[in-house]
C-alpha positions in Angstrom: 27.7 -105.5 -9.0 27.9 -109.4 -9.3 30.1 -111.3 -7.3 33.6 -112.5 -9.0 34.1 -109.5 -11.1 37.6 -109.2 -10.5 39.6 -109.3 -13.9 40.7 -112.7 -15.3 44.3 -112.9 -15.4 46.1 -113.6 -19.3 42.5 -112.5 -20.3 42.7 -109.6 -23.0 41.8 -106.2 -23.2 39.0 -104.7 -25.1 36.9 -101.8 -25.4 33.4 -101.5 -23.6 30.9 -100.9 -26.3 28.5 -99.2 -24.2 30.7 -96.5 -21.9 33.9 -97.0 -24.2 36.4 -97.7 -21.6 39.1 -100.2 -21.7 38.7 -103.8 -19.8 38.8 -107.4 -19.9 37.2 -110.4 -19.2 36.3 -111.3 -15.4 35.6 -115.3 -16.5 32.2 -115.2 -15.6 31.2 -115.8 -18.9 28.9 -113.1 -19.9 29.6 -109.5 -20.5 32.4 -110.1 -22.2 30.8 -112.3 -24.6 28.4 -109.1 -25.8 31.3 -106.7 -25.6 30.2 -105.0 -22.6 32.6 -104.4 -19.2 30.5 -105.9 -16.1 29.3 -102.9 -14.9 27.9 -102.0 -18.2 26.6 -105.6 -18.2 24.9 -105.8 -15.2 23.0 -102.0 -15.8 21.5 -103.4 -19.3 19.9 -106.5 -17.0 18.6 -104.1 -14.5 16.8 -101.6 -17.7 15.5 -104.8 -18.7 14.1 -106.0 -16.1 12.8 -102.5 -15.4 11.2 -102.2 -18.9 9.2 -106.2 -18.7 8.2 -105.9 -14.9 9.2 -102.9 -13.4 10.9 -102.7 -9.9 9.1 -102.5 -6.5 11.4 -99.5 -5.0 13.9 -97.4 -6.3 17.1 -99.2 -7.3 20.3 -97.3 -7.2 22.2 -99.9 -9.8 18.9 -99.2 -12.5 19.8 -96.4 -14.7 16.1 -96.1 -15.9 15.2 -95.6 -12.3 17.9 -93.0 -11.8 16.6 -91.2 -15.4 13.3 -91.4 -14.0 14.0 -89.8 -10.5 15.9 -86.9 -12.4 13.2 -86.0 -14.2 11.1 -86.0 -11.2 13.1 -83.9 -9.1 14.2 -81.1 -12.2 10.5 -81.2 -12.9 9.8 -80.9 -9.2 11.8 -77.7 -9.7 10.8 -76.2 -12.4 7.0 -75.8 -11.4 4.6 -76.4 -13.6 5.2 -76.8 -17.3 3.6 -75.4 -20.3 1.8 -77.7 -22.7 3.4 -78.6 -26.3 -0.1 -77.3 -27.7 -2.3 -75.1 -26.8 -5.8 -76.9 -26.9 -9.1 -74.7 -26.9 -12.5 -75.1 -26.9 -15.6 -73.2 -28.6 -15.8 -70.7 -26.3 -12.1 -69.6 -26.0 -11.8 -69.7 -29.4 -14.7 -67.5 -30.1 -13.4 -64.9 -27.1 -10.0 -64.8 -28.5 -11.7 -63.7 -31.7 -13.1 -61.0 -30.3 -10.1 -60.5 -28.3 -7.9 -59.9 -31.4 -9.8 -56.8 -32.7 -10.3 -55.5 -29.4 -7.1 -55.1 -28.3 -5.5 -53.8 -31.7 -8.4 -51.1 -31.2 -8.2 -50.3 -28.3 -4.4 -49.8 -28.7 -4.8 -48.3 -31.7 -6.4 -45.2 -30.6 -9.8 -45.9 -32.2 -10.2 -46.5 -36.0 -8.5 -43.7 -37.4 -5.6 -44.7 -36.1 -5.6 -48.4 -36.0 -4.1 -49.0 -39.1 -1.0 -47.7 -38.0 -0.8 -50.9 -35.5 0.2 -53.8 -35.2 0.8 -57.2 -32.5 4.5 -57.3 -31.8 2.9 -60.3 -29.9 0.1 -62.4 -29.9 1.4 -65.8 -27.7 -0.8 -68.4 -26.2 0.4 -71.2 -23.4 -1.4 -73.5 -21.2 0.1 -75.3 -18.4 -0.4 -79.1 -18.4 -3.4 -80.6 -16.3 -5.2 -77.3 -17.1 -7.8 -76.0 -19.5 -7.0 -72.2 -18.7 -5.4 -70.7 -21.6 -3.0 -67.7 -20.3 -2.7 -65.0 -23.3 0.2 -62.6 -23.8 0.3 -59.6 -25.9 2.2 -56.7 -27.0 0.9 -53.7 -29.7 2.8 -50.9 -31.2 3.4 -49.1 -34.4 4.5 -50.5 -37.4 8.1 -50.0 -37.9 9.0 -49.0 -34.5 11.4 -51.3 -34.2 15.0 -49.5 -32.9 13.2 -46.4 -32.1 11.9 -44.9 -28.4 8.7 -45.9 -29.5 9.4 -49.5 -29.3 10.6 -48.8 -25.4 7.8 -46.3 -24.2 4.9 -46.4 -27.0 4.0 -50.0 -26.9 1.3 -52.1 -24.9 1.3 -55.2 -23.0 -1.2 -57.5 -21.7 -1.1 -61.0 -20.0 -4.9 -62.2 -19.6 -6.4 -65.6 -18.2 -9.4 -67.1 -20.7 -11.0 -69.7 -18.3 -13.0 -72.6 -19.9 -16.4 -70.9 -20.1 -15.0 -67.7 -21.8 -14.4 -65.6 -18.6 -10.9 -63.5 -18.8 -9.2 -62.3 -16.0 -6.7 -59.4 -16.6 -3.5 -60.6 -14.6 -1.1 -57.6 -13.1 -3.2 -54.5 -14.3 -2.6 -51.2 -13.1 -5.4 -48.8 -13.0 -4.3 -44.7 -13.1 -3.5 -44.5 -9.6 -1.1 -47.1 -10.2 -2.4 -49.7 -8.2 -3.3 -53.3 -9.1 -6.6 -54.8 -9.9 -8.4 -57.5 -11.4 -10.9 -57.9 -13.8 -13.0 -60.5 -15.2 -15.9 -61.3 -16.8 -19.5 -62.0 -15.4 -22.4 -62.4 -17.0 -22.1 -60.5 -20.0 -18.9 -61.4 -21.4 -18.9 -58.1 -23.8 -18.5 -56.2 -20.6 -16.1 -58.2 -19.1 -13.6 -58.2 -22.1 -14.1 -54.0 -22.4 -12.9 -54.2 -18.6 -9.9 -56.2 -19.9 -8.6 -54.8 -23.0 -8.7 -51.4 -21.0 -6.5 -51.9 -18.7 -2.3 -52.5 -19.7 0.4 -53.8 -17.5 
């Protein structure tokens, strides 16, 4: 804060217009002349002069600095962050296709009983700075909702669909119980059969 910021006696009393407490002029002629206490006054010079030239190091006093380093260290925290929207390219788009009437089938217990299906869930997310598309689903029967059936009759899947098409089955569980991975190669036919067969 500014030198000769101490109150200015007779001076009266008014309310800051930016944090709303009660104060009065300190006679140096400027904050109170824009309604503002000096501490208010002195922050909005420092977010100016952050917003036309920036600062050189981090300044305490700047309260766009201190925004700025809070969002830094929360997203710092957090880890990394999903994307607003999900952006695809051809070949994702044309492997989730195929993934969509896979999965319902295969859940479905073949065609004569695939009608009697549905996705509970169908959700895709992307984190930011990458092209991978993570896809989660759940299938069960229609209008299982409240029953046991919802609890023990549905499936789940969470699957990684790389930029090329490849998809990677992440946490599966094979009948021994143990975990493996599966992805596509070379055809990806064969590689998304491996996928949709296996649940977490």
């Amino acid at each position: 804060m500014k030198k000769g910021n101490r109150f200015e006696v007779g001076s009266g009393v008014y309310t800051c217009e930016v944090c709303g407490k009660r104060t009065r002029s300190t006679g140096r002629g400027d904050n109170e002349n824009v309604g503002l206490c000096a501490k208010c006054y002195d922050e909005a010079g420092e977010e100016n002069e952050h917003s036309d030239r920036g600062h050189e190091e981090y300044r305490e006093t700047c309260p766009t600095c201190r925004e700025e380093r809070e969002k830094a260290e929360t997203a710092k925290k957090k880890g990394p962050q999903y994307r607003e929207k999900v952006e695809l390219n051809k070949a994702q788009v044309g492997v989730l296709g195929i993934l969509h009437e896979m999965i319902l089938l295969e859940d479905g217990l073949g065609e004569r009983f695939v009608a009697e299906h549905e996705y509970k869930m169908w959700e895709l997310n992307q984190f930011e700075g990458s092209q991978t598309v993570f896809l989660s689903t759940e299938v069960g029967h229609k209008g299982d909702e409240g029953t046991m059936a919802a609890l023990l009759a549905r499936t789940r899947r969470h699957m990684a669909i790389g930029t090329k098409g490849g998809v990677k089955l992440l946490g599966a569980k094979d009948r021994r119980g143990k975990t493996k991975m599966k992805k596509t190669r070379k055809s990806p036919i064969r590689g998304l059969s491996n996928a949709v067969r296996g649940t977490v």
